[in-house]
C-alpha positions in Angstrom: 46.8 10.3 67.3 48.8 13.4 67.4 46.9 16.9 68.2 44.7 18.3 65.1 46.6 21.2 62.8 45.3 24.1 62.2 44.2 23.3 58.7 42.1 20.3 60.3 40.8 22.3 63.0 39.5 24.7 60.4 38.2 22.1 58.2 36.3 20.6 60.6 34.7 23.5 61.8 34.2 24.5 58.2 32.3 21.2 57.6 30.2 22.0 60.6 29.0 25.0 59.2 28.5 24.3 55.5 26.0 21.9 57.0 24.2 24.1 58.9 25.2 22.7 62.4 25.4 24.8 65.2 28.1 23.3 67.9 25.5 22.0 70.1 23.6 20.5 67.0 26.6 18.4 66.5 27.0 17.9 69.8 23.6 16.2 69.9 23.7 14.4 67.2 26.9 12.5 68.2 26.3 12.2 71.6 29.0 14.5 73.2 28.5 18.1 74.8 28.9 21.1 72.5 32.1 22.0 74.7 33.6 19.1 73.9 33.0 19.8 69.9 34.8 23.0 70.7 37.5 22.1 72.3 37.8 19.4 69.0 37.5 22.1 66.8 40.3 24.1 68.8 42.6 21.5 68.9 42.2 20.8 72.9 41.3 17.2 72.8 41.2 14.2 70.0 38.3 12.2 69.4 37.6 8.4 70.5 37.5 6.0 67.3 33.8 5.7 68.3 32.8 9.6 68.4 35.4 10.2 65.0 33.3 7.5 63.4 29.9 9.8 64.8 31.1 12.9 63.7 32.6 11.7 60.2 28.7 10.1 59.4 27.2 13.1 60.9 29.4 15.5 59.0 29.4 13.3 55.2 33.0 13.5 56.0 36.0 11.1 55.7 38.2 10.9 58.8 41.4 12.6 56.9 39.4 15.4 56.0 38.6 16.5 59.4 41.3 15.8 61.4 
């Protein structure tokens, strides 16, 4: 999986928000430390299929629209 864009950086961070999830919130709820959910949102780093699935259920989100 090639690194997120910028537009899929911003949406997943977008998505965060509109549901009222703080970094470490998500972090939580997926399993994963809130630095880790930062460094997806910036790009850093790429999710496992496993977390991606986590994030996508925690998030109402479809995989394409995050990332």
């Amino acid at each position: 999986m090639a690194k997120n864009s910028p537009e899929k950086r911003e949406n997943l961070t977008l998505k965060r928000i509109e549901k009222k999830l703080t970094r470490p919130m998500l972090a939580k709820k997926v399993g994963v430390s809130a630095e880790h959910i930062k460094s997806l949102e910036y790009g850093r780093v790429n999710p496992s299929f496993k977390l991606l699935v986590k994030i996508c259920d925690a998030l109402e989100s479809k995989a394409d629209e995050l990332f």
